[in-house]
N, C-alpha and C positions, 0 to 999 in steps of 0.2 A: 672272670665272667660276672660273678655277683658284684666283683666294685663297678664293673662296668653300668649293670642294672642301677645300682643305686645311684652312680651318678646320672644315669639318666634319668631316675626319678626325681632327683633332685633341681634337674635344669625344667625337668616337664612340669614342675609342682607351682599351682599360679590356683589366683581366686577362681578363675573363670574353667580349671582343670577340677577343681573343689567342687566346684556347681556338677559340671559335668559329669562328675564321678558318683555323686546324692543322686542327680534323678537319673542314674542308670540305677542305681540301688533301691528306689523308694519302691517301686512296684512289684518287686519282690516279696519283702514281706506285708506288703499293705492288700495286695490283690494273689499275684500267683501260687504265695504258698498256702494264703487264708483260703483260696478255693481248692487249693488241693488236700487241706487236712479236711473242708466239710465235706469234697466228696469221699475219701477215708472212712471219717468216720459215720457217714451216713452208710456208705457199703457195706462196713463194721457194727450196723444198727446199734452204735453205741460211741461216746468220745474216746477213742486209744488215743488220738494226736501219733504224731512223727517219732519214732525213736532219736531223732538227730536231736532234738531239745532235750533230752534226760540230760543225767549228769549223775554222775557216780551209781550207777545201777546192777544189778548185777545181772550175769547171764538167762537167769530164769525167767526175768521179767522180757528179757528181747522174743526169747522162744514163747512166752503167752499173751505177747503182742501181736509176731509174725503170726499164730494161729488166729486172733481173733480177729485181723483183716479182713479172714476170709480171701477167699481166689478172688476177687472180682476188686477188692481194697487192696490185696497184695500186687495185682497188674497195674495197677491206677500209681499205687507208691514207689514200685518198679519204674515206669515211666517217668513219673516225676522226676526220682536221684536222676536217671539218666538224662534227661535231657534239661528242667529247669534247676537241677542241682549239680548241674555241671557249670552252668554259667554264675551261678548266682556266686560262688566262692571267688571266682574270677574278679567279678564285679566288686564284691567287699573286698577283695585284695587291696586292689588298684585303690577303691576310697581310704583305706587305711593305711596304705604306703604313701598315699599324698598325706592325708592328715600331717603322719608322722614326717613327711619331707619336707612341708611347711614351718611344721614345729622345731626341727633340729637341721635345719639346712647350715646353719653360721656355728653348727657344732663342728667340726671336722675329726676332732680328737675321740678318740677311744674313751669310752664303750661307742661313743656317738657316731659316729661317722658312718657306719651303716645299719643304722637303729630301723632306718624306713625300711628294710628288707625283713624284719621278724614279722609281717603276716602272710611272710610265705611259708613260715611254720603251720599258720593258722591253717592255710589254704591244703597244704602236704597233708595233714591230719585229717580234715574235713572231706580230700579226695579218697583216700585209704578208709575213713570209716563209711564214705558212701559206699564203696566196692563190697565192703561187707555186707551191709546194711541189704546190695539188691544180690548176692549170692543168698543169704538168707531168703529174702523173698521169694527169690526162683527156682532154691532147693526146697523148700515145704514140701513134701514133711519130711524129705532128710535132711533137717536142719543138722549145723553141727554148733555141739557147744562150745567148743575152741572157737569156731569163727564167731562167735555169739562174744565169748571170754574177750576175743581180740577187740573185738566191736567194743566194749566198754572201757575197755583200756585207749583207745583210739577217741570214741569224744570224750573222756575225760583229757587224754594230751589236748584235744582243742579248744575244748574250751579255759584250759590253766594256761596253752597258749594267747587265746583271743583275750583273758583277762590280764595279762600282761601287756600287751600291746594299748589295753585300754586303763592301765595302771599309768604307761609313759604318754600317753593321749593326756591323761588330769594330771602328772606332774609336765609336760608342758604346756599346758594351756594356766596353771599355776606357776610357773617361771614366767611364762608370758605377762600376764596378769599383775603379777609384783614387778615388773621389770630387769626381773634377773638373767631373761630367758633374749637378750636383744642381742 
């Protein structure tokens, strides 16, 4: 099933799939997530921002996030994972499996040959810490710090995923660039 995927990312990977795949993405973080951290943190009479952007944090900071929401920022941040952080991983998948199937399409050879499929790591992590993410929100105040524990351990796996996948994004677009990469 996943050779399957990649080769079909690899036959569907074109300029014009490239385009297509940017402006499903750009209004994501340029418009829908920018207005959903101001209403956030205007609910929160204060900037908390998204738990989803930390990075190595520890459980105590998600539990005096989830409380300084507030009920009224914790339904608003609820909403959001569920519905525009459902789509939005989707959408960066799909640009980052083209990228990467652009980049290493005429690799066929191992490790390369289904390289385009590691931001389904990204995508896997990023669903699993959303689920956390609005279990915390919906249990206030029986938060739990296991699921809190998990939750950091979860975007940290995403984002040491997504800097991987953007580690082999600048070494091919540097194979490219030197002409090593044709």
């Amino acid at each position: 099933m996943l050779q399957t995927l990649s080769a079909f990312l690899y036959r569907t990977a074109s300029r014009k799939t490239l385009w297509l795949a940017t402006l499903l993405y750009l209004p994501f973080p340029t418009l829908f997530f920018r207005n959903l951290e101001e209403k956030m943190n205007k609910l929160a009479g204060q900037p908390i921002g998204p738990i989803d952007l930390l990075f190595g944090y520890n459980p105590d900071r998600i539990m005096q996030m989830v409380a300084a929401y507030g009920p009224e920022g914790r339904a608003i941040y609820a909403q959001g994972e569920l519905t525009i952080d459902l789509i939005y991983p989707i959408v960066y998948t799909f640009l980052l499996a083209t990228v990467l199937s652009l980049l290493f399409r005429k690799r066929p050879y191992a490790p390369f040959a289904q390289v385009n499929l590691l931001p389904l790591s990204v995508l896997f992590f990023d669903f699993c810490e959303n689920a956390c993410i609005v279990y915390l929100l919906k249990s206030y105040p029986a938060t739990s710090p296991t699921v809190a524990a998990l939750c950091s351990v979860l975007t940290t796996l995403k984002w040491l995923a997504a800097a991987a996948v953007l580690g082999l994004i600048v070494y091919g677009v540097i194979r490219r660039a030197t002409g090593r990469g044709r």
